[in-house]
DRENMIKE-817303 format. One record per residue (C-alpha): x, y, z; residue in three letters; residue number from 1. Coordinates in steps of 0.5 Angstrom, whole numbers, plus 2048, in hexadecimal, padded with zeros to 3 digits. Last residue first. Layout:
REM DRENMIKE-817303
R   px   py   pz   aa    i
R    X    Y    Z  ala  NUM
...
REM end
This chain:
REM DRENMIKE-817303
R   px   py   pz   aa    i
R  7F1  7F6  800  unk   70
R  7F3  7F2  7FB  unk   69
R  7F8  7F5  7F6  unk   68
R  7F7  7F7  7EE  unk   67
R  7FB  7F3  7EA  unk   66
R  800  7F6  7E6  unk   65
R  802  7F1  7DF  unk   64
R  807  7F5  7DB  unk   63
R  808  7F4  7D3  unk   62
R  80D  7F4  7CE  unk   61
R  80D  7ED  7CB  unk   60
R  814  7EC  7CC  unk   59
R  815  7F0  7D2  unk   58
R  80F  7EC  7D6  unk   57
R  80E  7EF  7DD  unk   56
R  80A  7EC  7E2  unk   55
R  806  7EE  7E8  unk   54
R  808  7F5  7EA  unk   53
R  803  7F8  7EF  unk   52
R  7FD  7FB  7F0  unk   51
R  7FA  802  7F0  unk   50
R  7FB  806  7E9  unk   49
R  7FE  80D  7E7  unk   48
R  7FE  810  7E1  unk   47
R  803  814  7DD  unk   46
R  804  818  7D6  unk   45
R  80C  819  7D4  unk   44
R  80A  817  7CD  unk   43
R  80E  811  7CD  unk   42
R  809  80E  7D3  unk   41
R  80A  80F  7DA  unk   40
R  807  80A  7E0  unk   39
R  807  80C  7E7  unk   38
R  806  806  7EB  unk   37
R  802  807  7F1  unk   36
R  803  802  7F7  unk   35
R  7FE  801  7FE  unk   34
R  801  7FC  802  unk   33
R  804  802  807  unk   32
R  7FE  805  807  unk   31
R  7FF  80D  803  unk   30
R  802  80A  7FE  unk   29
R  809  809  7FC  unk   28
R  80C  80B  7F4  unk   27
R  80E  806  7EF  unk   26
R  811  809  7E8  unk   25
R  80F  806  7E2  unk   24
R  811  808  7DC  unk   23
R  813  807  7D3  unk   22
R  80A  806  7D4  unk   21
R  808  806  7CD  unk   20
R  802  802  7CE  unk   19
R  7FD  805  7D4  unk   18
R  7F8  801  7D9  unk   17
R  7F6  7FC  7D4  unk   16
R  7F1  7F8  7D7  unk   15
R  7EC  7F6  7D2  unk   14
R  7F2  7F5  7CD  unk   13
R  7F4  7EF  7D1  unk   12
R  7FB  7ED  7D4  unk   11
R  7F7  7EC  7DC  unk   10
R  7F7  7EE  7E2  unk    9
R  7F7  7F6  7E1  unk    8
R  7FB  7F6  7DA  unk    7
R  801  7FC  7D8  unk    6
R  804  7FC  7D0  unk    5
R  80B  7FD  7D0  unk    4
R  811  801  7CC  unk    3
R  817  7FD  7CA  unk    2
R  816  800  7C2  unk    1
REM end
């Protein structure tokens, strides 16, 4: 399976957002800095997170977002 597991700032189970996330969509906030990244796993359940991408790795299936600085 090619799904990932999403982390705020860091690959640690303390900061698991969602695992099985087959998509990530990208939506503009209300600031022009501010980003919402709308997360959906394979059973269609979404959530929705401020931050941006920081790093992706597709071999070991995870996504890092961090939450931007105001």
């Amino acid at each position: 399976m090619c799904q990932a597991k999403v982390y705020l700032d860091a690959p640690r189970d303390e900061n698991l957002i969602m695992e099985d996330v087959a998509h990530i969509l990208r939506e503009a906030g209300n600031d022009a800095h501010a980003e919402t990244l709308v997360l959906v796993n394979l059973f269609g359940e979404e959530k929705r997170v401020e931050g941006r991408i920081a790093s992706i790795d597709l071999l070991r299936h995870y996504v890092i977002i961090e939450r931007e600085e105001p």
